[in-house]
N, C-alpha and C positions, 0 to 999 in steps of 0.2 A: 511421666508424660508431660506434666506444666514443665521440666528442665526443660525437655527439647524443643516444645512451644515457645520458650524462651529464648532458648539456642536459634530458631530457624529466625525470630524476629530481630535476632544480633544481626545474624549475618545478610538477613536483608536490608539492614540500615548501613552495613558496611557497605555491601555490593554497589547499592547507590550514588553511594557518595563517591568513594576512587576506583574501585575494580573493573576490569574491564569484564571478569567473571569469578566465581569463585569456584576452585579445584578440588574436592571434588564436589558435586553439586550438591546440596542439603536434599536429602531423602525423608520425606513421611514416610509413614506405616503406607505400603502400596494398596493392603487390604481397606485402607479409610481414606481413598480416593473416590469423593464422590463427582461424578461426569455429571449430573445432572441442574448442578449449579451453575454450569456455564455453556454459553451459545454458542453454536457455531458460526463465524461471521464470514461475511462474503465479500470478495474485491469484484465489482466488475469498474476493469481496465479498457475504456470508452476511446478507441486509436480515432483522432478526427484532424480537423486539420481547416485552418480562417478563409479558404478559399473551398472548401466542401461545402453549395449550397445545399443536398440534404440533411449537412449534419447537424443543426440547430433544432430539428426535429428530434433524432436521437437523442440530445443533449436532454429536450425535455422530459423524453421516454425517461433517461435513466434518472434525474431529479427525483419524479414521481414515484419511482420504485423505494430511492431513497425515501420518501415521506413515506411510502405506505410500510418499508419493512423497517422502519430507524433504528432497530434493535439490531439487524443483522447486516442493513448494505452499507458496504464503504465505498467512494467513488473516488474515480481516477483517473484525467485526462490524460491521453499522450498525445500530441500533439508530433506527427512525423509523415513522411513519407512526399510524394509530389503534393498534396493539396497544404504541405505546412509550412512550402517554400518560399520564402520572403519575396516580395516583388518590389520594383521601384516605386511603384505609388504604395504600396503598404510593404515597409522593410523592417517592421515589427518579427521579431525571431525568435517564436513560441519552440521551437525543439531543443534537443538536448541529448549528450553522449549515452544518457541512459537510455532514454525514450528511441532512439536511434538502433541502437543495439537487441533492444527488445522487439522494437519492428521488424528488424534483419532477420532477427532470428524465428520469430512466432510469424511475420511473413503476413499481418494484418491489412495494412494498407496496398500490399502487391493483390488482395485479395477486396479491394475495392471498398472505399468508405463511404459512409459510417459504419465499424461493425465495432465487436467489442470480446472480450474472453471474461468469461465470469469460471474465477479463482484458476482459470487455465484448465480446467476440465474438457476431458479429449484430447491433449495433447499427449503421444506424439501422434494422434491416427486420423487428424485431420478435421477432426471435428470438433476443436477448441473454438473456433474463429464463430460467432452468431450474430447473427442481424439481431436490429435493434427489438423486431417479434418474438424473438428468441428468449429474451433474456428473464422474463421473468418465470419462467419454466423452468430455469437451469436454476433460478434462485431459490425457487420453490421446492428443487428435488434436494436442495442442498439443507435449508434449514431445518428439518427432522434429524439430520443426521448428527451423533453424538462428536465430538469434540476430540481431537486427538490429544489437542493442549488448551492452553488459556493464555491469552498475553496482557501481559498490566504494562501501560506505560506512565513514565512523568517527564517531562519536558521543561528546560527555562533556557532564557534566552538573555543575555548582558548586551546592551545595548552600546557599553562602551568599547567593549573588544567585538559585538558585531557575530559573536561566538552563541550556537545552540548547544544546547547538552538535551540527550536523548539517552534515560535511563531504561533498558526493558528487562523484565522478567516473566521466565516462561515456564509455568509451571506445565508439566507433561501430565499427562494421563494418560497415555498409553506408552509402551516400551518405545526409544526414539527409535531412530536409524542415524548409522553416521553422515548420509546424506542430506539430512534434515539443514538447509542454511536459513539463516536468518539474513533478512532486508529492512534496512529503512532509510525512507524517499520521503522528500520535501515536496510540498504541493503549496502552490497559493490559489488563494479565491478572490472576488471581484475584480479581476483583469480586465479594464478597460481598454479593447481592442478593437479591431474593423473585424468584421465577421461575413459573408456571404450566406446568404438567406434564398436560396428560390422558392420560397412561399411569399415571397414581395413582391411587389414593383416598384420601384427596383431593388433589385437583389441585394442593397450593398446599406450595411447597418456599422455605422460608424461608431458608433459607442456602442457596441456588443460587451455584456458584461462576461465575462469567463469566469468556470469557478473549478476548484480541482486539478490543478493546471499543474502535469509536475514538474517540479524547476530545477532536481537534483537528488542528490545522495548522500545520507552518513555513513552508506556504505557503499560498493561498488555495484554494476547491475544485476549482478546472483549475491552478493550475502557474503557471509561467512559460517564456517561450518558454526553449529549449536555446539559442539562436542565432538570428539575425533574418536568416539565409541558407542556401544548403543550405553541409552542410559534407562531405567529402571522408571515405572508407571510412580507418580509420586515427586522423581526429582524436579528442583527448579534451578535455573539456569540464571545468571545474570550477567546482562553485558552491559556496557556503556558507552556513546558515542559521541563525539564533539565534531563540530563543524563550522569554519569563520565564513560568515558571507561575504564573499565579495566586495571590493566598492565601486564595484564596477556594476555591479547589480541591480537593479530598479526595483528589486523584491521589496515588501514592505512585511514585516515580521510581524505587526499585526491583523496580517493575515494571511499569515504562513501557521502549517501544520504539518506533522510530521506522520506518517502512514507506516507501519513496522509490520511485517508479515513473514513468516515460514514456509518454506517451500520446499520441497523432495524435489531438489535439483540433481541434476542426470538419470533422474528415471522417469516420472509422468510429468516434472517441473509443476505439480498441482501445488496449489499453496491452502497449506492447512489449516490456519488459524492468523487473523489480520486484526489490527487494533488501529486507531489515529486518535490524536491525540492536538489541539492546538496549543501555536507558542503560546497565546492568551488568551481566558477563557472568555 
């Protein structure tokens, strides 16, 4: 047994370093998988938009949730739809090809903001999409529940090439699915922006700070498969992803963070287990 304990922390220190994964996946004993060491974490994905006076409201909703649950909420702005459309007096351009596609697709802001999807639960039967009331109910029926996997991340970021590196590994606990893809999305926080406020007089907050703001992807808007077969309670998975910012970009990497999540894309699109992780701690 110390071999294999040896064996599995080889090949974790390879996987990090160049692998995009490693074939086939390192397998524990499935019988000494214990679920009880790790949490189930939760994304709620907050769709608002600098011209939504009630969303600053919601914004705080979901903050709060984060402070009361920090073990389990991840936050996550998308920023789309008509309230994120750039105007001439504020031509500031919070959206993005992701945040865009996600919209289209899950149909949030056609469905009136502020609202938000926590981990996409009820999708596809229409009752993903909840008010800001909603959410900590949806969060609360989630957290009891045991863990399908676990995700570790490590993240660095070279200043001279401009380039992130996003290491994940996804230890399974229960049997995968080939469906199973993995995402990960770049978010920044403290975005000094214009914001629309209808709890003021006047509405209009010029230095609104923004936080969770997503700005992009190491990977596309769904993922990439985990594995192109089902894989065994026990395996762990290793990917790795690079990404050059922009210099066109106004992003500031010390305060950018990188969000990596699983998701059972083409069937409930629920996402199973999420981690973030920032470029500096």
């Amino acid at each position: 047994m110390k071999h294999i304990i040896r064996l599995a922390t080889l090949l974790f220190i390879i996987g990090f370093i160049g692998c995009d994964k490693i074939e086939p996946p390192y397998l524990e004993n499935p019988s000494n998988v214990d679920t009880n060491k790790y949490e189930q974490k939760i994304l709620l994905e907050e769709y608002t938009g600098f011209r939504c006076g009630n969303c600053p409201e919601a914004t705080e909703i979901a903050h709060s949730l984060k402070e009361k649950y920090p073990n389990n909420v991840i936050l996550l702005s998308v920023h789309a739809g008509g309230y994120a459309k750039p105007t001439s007096a504020h031509p500031y351009d919070f959206r993005t090809p992701i945040g865009d596609e996600l919209d289209n697709f899950f149909g949030c802001s056609m469905a009136g903001n502020p609202n938000g999807m926590v981990n996409r639960v009820g999708f596809p039967t229409k009752s993903h999409i909840l008010r800001e009331g909603q959410w900590e109910s949806a969060i609360l029926n989630l957290i009891p529940k045991k863990p399908k996997m676990n995700i570790s991340l490590n993240v660095s970021y070279n200043a001279t090439t401009r380039k992130i590196t996003a290491n994940v590994e996804i230890h399974l606990l229960e049997p995968s699915s080939p469906n199973y893809h993995l995402c990960a999305f770049i978010a920044e926080d403290s975005v000094v922006q214009y914001q629309r406020d209808d709890r003021l007089t006047p509405p209009d907050v010029e230095n609104y700070v923004h936080n969770n703001v997503l700005r992009g992807g190491l990977t596309s808007t769904w993922g990439e498969p985990i594995s192109e077969s089902v894989l065994q309670a026990g395996s762990k998975v290793y990917k790795s992803f690079e990404y050059v910012i922009p210099t066109n970009k106004d992003w500031r990497p010390e305060k950018l963070k990188i969000i990596a999540f699983v998701h059972d894309k083409d069937n409930t699109f629920e996402i199973l287990q999420v981690e973030e992780k920032p470029l500096f701690p």
